[in-house]
N, C-alpha and C positions, 0 to 999 in steps of 0.2 A: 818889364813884363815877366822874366825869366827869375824864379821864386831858386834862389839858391840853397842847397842844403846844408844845414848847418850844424856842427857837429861837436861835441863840447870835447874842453880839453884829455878831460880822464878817461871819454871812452876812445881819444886818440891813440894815447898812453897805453891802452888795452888793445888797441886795434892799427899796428901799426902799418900792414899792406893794405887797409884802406885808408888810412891816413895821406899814406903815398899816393894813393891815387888823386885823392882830393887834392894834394898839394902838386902833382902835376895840371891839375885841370888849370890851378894859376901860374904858371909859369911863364914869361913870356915867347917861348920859343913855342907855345900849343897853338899859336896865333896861325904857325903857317902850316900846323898838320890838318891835312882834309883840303880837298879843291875849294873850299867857300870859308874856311877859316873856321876858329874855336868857337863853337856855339857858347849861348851863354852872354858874348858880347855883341851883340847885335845891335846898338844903338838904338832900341826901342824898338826893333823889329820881330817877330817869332820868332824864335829861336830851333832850326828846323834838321833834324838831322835822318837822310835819307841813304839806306844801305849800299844802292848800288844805281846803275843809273838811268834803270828805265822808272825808281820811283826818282829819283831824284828831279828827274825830265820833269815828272808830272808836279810836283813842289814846287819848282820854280815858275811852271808854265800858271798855274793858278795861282799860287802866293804872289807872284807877281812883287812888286814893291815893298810887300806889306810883310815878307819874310825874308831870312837870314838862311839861307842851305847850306848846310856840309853834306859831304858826303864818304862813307865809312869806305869805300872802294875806288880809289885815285884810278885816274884813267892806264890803259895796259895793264893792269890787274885782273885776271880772271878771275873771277865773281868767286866761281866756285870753288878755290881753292882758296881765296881770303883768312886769315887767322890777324885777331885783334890785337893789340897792344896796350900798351895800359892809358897812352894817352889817349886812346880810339874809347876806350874802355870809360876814360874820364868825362869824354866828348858825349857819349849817349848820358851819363848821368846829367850830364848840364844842361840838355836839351828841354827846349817846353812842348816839343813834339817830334814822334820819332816814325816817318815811314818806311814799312820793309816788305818783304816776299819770304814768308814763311814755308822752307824746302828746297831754297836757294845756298842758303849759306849758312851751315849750321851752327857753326862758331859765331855768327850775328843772331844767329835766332836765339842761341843760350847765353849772350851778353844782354839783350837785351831784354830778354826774363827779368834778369838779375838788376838792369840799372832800375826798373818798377817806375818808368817813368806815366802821370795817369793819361797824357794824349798818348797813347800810342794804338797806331793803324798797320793790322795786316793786310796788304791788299788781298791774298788771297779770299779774303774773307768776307770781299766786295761782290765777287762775282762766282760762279760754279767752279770747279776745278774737275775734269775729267782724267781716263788712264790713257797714257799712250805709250805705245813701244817703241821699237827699231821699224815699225812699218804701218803707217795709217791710212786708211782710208782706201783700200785695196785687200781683194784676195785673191791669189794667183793658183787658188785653186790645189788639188793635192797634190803634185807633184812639188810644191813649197811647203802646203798646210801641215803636214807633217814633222818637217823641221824645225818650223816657229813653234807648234805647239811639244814637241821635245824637249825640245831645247833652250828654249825662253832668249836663244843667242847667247851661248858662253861667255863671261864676262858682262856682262850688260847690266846695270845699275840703275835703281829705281828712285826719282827722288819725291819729295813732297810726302803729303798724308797717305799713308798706304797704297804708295806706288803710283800717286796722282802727279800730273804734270805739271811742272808750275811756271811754264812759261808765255804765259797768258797775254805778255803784251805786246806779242809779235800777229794777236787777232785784234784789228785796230777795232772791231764790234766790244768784243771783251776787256778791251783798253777801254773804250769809253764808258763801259761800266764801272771800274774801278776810278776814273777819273770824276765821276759823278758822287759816288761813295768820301775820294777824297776831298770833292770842296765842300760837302756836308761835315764830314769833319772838322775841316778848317773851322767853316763856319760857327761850329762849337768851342772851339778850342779858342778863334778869338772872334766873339759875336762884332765885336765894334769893326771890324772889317769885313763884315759878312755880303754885303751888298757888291766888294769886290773880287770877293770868293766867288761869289755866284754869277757873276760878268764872267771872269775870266773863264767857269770852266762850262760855259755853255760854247764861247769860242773855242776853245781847244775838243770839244766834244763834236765842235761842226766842224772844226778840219779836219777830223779822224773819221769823221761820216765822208765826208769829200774822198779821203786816201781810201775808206772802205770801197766806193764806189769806185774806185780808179783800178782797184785792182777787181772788181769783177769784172768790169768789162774788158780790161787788159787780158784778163785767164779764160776768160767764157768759152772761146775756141781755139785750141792749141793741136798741136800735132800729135801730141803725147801727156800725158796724167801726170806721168810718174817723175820726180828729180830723186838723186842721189848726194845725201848730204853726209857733214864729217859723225855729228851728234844729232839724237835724235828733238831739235827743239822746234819744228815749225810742223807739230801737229794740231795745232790748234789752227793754224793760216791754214796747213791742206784740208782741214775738214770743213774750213770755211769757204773752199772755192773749188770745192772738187775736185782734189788733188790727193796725189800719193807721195806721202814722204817715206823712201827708203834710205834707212840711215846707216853709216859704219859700226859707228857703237852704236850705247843703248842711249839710255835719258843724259845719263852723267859721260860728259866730253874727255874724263880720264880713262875711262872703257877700252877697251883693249877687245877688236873682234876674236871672233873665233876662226880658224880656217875655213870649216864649212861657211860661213858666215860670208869670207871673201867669195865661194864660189856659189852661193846663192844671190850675191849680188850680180857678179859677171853672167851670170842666164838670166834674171831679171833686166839687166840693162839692154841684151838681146832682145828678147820678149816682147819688153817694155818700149823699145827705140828710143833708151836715154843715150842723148850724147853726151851729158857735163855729169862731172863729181863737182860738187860744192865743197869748201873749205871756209875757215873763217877768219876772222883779222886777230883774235885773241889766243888763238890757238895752232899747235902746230898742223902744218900741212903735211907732213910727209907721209902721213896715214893715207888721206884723198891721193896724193900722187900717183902714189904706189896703185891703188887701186882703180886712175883713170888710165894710169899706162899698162897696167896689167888685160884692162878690157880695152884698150884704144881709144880712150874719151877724151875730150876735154876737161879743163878745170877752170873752174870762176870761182867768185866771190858772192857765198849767202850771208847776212852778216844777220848772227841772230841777236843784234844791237846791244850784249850786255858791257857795254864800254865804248866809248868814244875816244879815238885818237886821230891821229896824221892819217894816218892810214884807212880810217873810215870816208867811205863814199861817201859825206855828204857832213854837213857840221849840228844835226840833229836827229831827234826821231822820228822826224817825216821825211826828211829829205836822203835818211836812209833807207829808211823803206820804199820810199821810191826808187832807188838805186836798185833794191831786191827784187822790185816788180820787176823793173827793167830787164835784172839777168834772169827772173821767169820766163817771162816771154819770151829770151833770145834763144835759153835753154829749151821751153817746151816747145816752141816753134810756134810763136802766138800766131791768127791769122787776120 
């Protein structure tokens, strides 16, 4: 199924770093780079290559049998700090289809311009993308109002299309939009499996309707609104259940607060009656630490699922996010 690109000898001759590239795409050691191996040899299967691994989830959970996944970001990898290699680089050329998160990783967004392969799906581009900060879905009025609109929080970094959030699949509503988007895809890219496209992602569409409901009723009555996380990525989940996410940094997890920033946290978690800082599995803690023993709080685990390891609560993207609801509820003191 996988249409390989072929490339004559003279314009090799003339073009010898991409010559390199193509000739690493066959090498036999490309077989083990990527959690799902070198696209391209998929045994008659689509040949599926997905950036990181909340699209990755969604490729396999719909492709089901009928696809071949790699994926460009090996598990304990933080997404956002990713930079490609040439055999990664090889890997998007050879693909027959390529899912990403345009705003996430920008060194995959400008690889994957470049490989011009014609399946290729932004999810972004499945569902709405809105703005978020270091604090949604709250206002604490002017004795804060004035600092946030200041100061925008010193260091704090915006990612996506004009400071748009693109962490979309931590709202299982707007995950299921994009998963609906993807089997439509599928279904295009290879019709003669369409009818299993279209199975699979009505079920993975009904268990993310299930997980949506699980977590309204879980958040519906809490003690408190507000949690306090390391980065600012579950704006999309607080706007969906009426909640306030107060974050250390800004959008981007390498963010660096401001002081003021620390002491507008410590009278908001007052205020607010948060007991927990949130931290995350891919990223250092010492930041949340620092700033639940500076206010006397607890810390737990929010895990904004962009990777899978030992250390992830649970062995998917449901069974993480229930884990998440879980430290909601313990955190805002569900009732």
């Amino acid at each position: 199924m996988n249409i390989r690109r072929l490339i004559p000898t003279a314009t090799l001759a003339g073009s010898l770093s991409f010559g390199l590239v193509a000739l690493s795409a066959c090498s036999p050691s490309d077989a083990a780079d990527g959690a799902g191996g070198a696209a391209g040899k998929s045994g008659g299967k689509l040949a599926v290559v997905a950036s990181f691994y909340p699209m990755q989830y969604l490729a396999e959970e719909i492709g089901g049998d009928h696809v071949d996944v790699s994926t460009l970001t090996k598990p304990g990898v933080e997404p956002h700090e990713l930079e490609l290699g040439t055999r990664q680089a090889a890997q998007l050329g050879e693909a027959d289809y390529i899912l990403f998160l345009k705003g996430i990783q920008p060194a995959v967004d400008e690889a994957i311009t470049a490989a011009g392969v014609p399946n290729t799906v932004d999810a972004a581009s499945l569902t709405t993308l809105e703005k978020h900060g270091s604090e949604v879905g709250h206002d604490h009025g002017d004795e804060h109002g004035d600092e946030h609109a200041g100061e925008e929080h010193a260091g704090e970094e915006h990612e996506g299309e004009a400071g748009t959030d693109p962490h979309i699949w931590l709202d299982p509503v707007k995950y299921a939009e994009v998963a609906k988007g993807v089997g439509a895809s599928l279904e295009k890219a290879d019709p003669d499996n369409a009818a299993a496209y279209r199975k699979n992602t009505t079920a993975l569409v009904e268990r993310l309707t299930t997980l949506d409901t699980a977590f309204k009723e879980g958040l519906a009555d809490t003690s408190t609104k507000t949690f306090i996380t390391t980065h600012s990525a579950f704006g999309y989940l607080a706007e969906r259940y009426g909640l306030t996410q107060e974050s250390i940094s800004g959008l981007s997890p390498e963010s660096e607060p401001s002081p003021a920033r620390i002491k507008e946290l410590r009278s908001i978690a007052a205020e607010d009656k948060v007991g927990t800082v949130f931290f995350e599995t891919l990223v250092s803690d010492k930041t949340a630490k620092t700033v639940a023993a500076d206010s006397g709080l607890r810390t737990d685990v929010l895990d904004p699922i962009e990777g899978i390891t030992e250390k992830s609560k649970g062995a998917d993207y449901v069974e993480v996010m229930k884990s998440n609801l879980a430290a909601l509820e313990k955190a805002l003191g569900a009732k």
